[in-house]
NUVOZA-169354 format. One record per residue (C-alpha): residue in three letters; x, y, z; residue number from 1. Coordinates in nm, 4 decimals, always signed. Last residue first. Layout:
% NUVOZA-169354
r  east  north  up  k
ALA  X  Y  Z  NUM
...
This chain:
% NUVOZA-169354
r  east  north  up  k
UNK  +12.4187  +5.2852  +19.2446  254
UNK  +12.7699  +5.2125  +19.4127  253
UNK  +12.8922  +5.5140  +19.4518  252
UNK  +12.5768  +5.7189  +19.5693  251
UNK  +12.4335  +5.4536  +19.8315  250
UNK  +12.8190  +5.3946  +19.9182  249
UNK  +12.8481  +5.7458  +19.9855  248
UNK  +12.5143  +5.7814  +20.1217  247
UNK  +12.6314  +5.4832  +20.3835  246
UNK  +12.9327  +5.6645  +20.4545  245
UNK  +12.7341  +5.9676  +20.5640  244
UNK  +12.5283  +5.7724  +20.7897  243
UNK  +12.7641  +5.6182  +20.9947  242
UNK  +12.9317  +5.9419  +20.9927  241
UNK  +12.6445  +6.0937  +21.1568  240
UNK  +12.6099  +5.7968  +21.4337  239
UNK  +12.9492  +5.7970  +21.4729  238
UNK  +12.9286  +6.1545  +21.5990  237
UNK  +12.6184  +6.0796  +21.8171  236
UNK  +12.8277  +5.8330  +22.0016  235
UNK  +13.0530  +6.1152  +22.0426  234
UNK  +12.9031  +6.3045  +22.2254  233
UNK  +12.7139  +6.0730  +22.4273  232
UNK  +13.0419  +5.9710  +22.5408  231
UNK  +13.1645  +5.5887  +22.5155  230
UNK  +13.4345  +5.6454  +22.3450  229
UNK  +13.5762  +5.9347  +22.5576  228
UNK  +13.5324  +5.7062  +22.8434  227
UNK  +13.7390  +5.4918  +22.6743  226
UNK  +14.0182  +5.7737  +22.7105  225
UNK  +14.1731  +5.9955  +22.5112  224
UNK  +13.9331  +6.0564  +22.2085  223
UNK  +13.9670  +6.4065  +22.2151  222
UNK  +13.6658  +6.5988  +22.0946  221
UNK  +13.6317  +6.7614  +21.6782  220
UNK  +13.5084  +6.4529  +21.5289  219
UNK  +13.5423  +6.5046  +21.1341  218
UNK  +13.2971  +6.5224  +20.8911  217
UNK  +13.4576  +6.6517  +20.6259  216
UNK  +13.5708  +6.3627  +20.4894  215
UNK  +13.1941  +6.2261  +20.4532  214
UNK  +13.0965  +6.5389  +20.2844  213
UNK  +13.3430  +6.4612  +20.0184  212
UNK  +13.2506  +6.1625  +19.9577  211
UNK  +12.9051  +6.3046  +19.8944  210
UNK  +12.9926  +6.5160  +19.6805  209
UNK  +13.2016  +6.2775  +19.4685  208
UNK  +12.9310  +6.0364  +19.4778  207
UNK  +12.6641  +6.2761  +19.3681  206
UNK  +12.9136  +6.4146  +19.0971  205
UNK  +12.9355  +6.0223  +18.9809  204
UNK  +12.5871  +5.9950  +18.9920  203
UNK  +12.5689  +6.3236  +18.7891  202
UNK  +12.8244  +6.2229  +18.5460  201
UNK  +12.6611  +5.8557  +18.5170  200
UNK  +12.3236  +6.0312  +18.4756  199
UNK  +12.4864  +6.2491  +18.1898  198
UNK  +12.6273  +5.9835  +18.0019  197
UNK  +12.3358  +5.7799  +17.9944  196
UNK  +12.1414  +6.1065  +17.8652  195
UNK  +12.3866  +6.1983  +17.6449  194
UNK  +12.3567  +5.7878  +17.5275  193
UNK  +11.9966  +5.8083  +17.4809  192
UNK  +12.0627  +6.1484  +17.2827  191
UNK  +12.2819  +5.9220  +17.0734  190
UNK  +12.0536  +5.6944  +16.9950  189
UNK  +11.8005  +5.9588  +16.9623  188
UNK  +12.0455  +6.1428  +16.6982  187
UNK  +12.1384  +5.7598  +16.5412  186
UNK  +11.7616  +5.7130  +16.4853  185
UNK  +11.7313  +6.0724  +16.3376  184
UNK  +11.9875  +6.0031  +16.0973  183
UNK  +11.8513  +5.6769  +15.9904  182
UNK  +11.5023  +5.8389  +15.9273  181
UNK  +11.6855  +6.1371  +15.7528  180
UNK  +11.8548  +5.9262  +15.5501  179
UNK  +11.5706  +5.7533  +15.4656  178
UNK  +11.3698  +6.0253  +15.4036  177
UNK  +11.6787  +6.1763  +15.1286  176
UNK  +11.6484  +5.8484  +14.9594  175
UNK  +11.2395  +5.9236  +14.9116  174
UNK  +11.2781  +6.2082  +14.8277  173
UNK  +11.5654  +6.1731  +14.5510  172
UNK  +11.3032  +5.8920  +14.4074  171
UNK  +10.9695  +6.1495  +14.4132  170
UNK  +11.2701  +6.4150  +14.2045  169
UNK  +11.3813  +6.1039  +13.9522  168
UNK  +11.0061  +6.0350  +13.8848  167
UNK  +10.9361  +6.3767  +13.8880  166
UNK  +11.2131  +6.4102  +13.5985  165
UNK  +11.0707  +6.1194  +13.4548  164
UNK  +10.7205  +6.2476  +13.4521  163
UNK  +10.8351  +6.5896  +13.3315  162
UNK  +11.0010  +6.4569  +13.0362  161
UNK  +10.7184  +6.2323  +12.9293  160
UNK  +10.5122  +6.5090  +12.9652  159
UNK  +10.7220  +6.6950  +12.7426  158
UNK  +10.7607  +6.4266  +12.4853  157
UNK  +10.3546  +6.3676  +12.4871  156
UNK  +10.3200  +6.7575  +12.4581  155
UNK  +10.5248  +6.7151  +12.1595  154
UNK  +10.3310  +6.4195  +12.0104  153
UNK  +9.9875  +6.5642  +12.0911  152
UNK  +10.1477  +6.9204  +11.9283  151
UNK  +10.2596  +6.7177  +11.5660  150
UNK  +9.9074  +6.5609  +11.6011  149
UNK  +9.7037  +6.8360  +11.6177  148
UNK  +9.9280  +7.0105  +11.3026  147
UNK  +9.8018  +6.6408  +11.1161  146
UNK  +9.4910  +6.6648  +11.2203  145
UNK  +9.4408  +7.0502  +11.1245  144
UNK  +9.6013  +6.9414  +10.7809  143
UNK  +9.3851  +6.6213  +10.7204  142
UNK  +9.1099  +6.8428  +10.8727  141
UNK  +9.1277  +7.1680  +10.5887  140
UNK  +9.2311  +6.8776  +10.3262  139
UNK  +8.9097  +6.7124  +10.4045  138
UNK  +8.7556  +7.0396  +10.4008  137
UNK  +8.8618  +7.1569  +10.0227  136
UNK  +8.7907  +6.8106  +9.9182  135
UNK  +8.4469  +6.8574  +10.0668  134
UNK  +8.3842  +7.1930  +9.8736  133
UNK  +8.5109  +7.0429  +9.5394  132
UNK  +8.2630  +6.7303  +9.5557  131
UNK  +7.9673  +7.0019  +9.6082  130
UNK  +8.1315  +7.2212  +9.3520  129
UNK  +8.0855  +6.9620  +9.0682  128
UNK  +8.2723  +7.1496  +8.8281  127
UNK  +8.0890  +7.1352  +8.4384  126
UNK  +8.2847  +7.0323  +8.2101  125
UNK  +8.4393  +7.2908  +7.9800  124
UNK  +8.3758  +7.2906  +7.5754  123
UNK  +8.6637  +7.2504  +7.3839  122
UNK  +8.8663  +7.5156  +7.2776  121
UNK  +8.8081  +7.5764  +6.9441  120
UNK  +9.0813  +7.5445  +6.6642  119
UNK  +9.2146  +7.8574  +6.5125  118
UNK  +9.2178  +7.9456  +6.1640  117
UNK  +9.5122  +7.8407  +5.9503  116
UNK  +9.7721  +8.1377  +5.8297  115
UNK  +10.0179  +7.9901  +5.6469  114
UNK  +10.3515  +8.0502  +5.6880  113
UNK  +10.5271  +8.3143  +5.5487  112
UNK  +10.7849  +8.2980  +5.2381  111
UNK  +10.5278  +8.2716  +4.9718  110
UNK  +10.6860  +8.2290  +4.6260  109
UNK  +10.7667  +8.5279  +4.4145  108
UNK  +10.6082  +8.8428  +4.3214  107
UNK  +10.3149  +8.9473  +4.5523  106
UNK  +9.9505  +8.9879  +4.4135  105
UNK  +9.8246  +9.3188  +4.2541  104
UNK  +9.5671  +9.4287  +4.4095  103
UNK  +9.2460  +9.4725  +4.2608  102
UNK  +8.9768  +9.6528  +4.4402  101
UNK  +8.6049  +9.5319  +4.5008  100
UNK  +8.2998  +9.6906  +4.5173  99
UNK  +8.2480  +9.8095  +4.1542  98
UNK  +8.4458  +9.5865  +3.9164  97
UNK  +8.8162  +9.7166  +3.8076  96
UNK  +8.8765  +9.7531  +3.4936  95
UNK  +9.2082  +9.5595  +3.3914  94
UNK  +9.4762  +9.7296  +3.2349  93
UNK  +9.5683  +9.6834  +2.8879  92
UNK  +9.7354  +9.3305  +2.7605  91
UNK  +10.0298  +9.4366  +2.6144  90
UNK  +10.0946  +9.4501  +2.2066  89
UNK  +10.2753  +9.2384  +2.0520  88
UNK  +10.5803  +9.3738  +1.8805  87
UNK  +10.5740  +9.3386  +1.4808  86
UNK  +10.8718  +9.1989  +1.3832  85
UNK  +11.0385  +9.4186  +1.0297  84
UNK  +10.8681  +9.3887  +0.7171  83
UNK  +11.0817  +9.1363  +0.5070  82
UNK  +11.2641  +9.3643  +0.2343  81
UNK  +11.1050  +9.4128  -0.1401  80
UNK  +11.2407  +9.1844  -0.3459  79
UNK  +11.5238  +9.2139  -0.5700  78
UNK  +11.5432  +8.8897  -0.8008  77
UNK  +11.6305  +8.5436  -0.7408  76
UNK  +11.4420  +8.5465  -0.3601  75
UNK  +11.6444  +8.5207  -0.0551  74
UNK  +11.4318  +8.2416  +0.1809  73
UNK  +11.1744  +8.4017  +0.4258  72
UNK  +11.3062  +8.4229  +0.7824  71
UNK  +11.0594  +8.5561  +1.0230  70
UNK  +11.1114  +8.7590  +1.3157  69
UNK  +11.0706  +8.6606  +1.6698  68
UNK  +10.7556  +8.6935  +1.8636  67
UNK  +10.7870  +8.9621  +2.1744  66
UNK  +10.7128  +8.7677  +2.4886  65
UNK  +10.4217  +8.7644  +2.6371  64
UNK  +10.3503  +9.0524  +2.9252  63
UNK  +10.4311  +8.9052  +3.2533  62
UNK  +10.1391  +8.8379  +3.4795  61
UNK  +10.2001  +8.7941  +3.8500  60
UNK  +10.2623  +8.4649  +4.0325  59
UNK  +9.9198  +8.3623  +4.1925  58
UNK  +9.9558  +8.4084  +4.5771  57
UNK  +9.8399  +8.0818  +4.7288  56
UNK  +9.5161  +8.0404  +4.8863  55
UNK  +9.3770  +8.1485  +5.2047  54
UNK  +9.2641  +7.8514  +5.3702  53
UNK  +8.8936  +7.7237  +5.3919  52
UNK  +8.7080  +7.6319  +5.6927  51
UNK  +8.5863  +7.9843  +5.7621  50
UNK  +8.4661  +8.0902  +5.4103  49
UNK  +8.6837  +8.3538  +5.1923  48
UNK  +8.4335  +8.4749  +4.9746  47
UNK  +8.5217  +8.4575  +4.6239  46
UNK  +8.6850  +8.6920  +4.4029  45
UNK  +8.4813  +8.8583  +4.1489  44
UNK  +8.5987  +8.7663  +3.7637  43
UNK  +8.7818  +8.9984  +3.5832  42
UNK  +8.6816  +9.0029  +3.1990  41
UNK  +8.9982  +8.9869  +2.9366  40
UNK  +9.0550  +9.3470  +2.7424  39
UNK  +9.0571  +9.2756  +2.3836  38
UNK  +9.3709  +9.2767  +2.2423  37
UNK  +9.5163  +9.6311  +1.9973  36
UNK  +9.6341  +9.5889  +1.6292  35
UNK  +9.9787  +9.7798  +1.5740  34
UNK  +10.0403  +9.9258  +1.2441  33
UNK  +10.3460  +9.8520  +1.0499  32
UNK  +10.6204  +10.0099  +1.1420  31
UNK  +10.8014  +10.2184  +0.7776  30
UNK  +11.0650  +10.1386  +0.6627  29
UNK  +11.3307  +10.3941  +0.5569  28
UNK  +11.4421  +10.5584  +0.2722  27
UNK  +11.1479  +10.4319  +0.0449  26
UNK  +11.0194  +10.0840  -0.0832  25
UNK  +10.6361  +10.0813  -0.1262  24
UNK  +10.4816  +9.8570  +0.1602  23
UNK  +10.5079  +9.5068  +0.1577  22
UNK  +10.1317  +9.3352  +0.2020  21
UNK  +10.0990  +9.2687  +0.5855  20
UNK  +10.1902  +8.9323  +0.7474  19
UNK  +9.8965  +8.7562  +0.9042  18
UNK  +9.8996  +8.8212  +1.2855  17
UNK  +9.8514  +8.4770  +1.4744  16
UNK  +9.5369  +8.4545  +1.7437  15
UNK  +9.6780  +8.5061  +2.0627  14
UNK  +9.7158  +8.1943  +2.3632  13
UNK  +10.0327  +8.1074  +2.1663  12
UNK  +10.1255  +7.8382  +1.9031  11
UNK  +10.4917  +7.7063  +1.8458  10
UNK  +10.6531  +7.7767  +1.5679  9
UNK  +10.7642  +7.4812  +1.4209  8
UNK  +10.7272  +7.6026  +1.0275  7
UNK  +10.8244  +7.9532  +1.0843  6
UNK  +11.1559  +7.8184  +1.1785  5
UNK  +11.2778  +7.8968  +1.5487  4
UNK  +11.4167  +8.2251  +1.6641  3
UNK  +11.7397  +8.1563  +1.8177  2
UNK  +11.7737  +8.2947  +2.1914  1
């Protein structure tokens, strides 16, 4: 970095030093003496309030730079050399102020995000627990209707079920009746015909037996004569099988 003319030097926040008279000319220079700043008063920081944000960090203070040395033009005869750049002297330390302690802030940007305070929540209505407790019960009966319903329907489907089944059961009976009813006509119908059958069998046993009693009876005389005929004896014969022959036809015939 060029130092600029003494002409366009620009002005700092210090007061210029006036050049000091040339000292005597020996082996070496000697510095020229070094006059101190006066120490720059530290405010108190502010209290941080609760709608404010924490401000930025201020960048830290670098000591000025050192001035750069002054070019005087070559004089005709020997001079006595330019005194040599007089640094500048740093700032001393602060003193810190009862009750509070000076940090020194961070170097560089910020690289965190601001800290904002939180919002408030807002304030929370007030539950109307009246309104609460009979939505709680109209859901308790909407439910316990609904559950009601689902076992009305089922027992609706199983009585349904049972009804047709009975149905199908009452109309079984009643088929099975009629059978019955026609199969006990045809049993007395043919009981009436056992019975027919029977009284032929026995009229026709009757008429058998007594057939048969009728050939048995026999005369056991001789029949020789006329006067044979005409015998008590055997007029009481024919009278017997007169009367045997007429059960026969009584029996045969009936």
């Amino acid at each position: 970095m060029t130092p600029e003319p003494h002409g366009d030097h620009p002005q700092d926040s210090t007061p210029e030093q006036a050049p000091l008279p040339a000292a005597p000319e020996t082996g070496d220079t000697a510095p020229a003496p070094v006059e101190p700043q006066a120490p720059q008063p530290i405010e108190p920081p502010a209290a941080p309030s609760a709608h404010d944000e924490p401000p930025a960090p201020a960048p830290a203070q670098q000591p000025a730079a050192p001035e750069a040395p002054l070019q005087y033009p070559a004089p005709q005869a020997p001079a006595a050399p330019a005194p040599a750049l007089i640094p500048q002297a740093s700032a001393p330390s602060p003193v810190p102020v009862p009750g509070y302690t000076v940090t020194p802030p961070p170097v560089g940007p910020p690289t965190g995000p601001l800290q904002t305070m939180p919002l408030m929540p807002p304030p929370r209505r007030p539950r109307n627990k009246p309104a609460i407790a009979l939505g709680v019960v109209a859901i308790v009966l909407a439910v316990a209707a609904a559950a009601l319903g689902i076992l009305l329907s089922e027992k609706s489907k199983d009585y349904d079920d049972q009804a047709d089944a009975l149905a199908a059961v009452e109309t079984e009976r009643d088929d099975l009746d009629a059978k019955r009813a026609e199969l006990e006509d045809e049993l007395v119908e043919v009981q009436l015909e056992r019975d027919n059958l029977q009284e032929e069998s026995d009229a026709r046993q009757a008429c058998s037996e007594a057939f048969d009693v009728w050939l048995d009876h026999e005369y056991e005389g001789n029949l020789d004569s006329v006067e044979d005929l005409l015998s008590d004896e055997y007029q009481d014969w024919a009278s017997e099988d007169e009367d045997l022959y007429m059960e026969v036809q009584r029996q045969c015939l009936a």
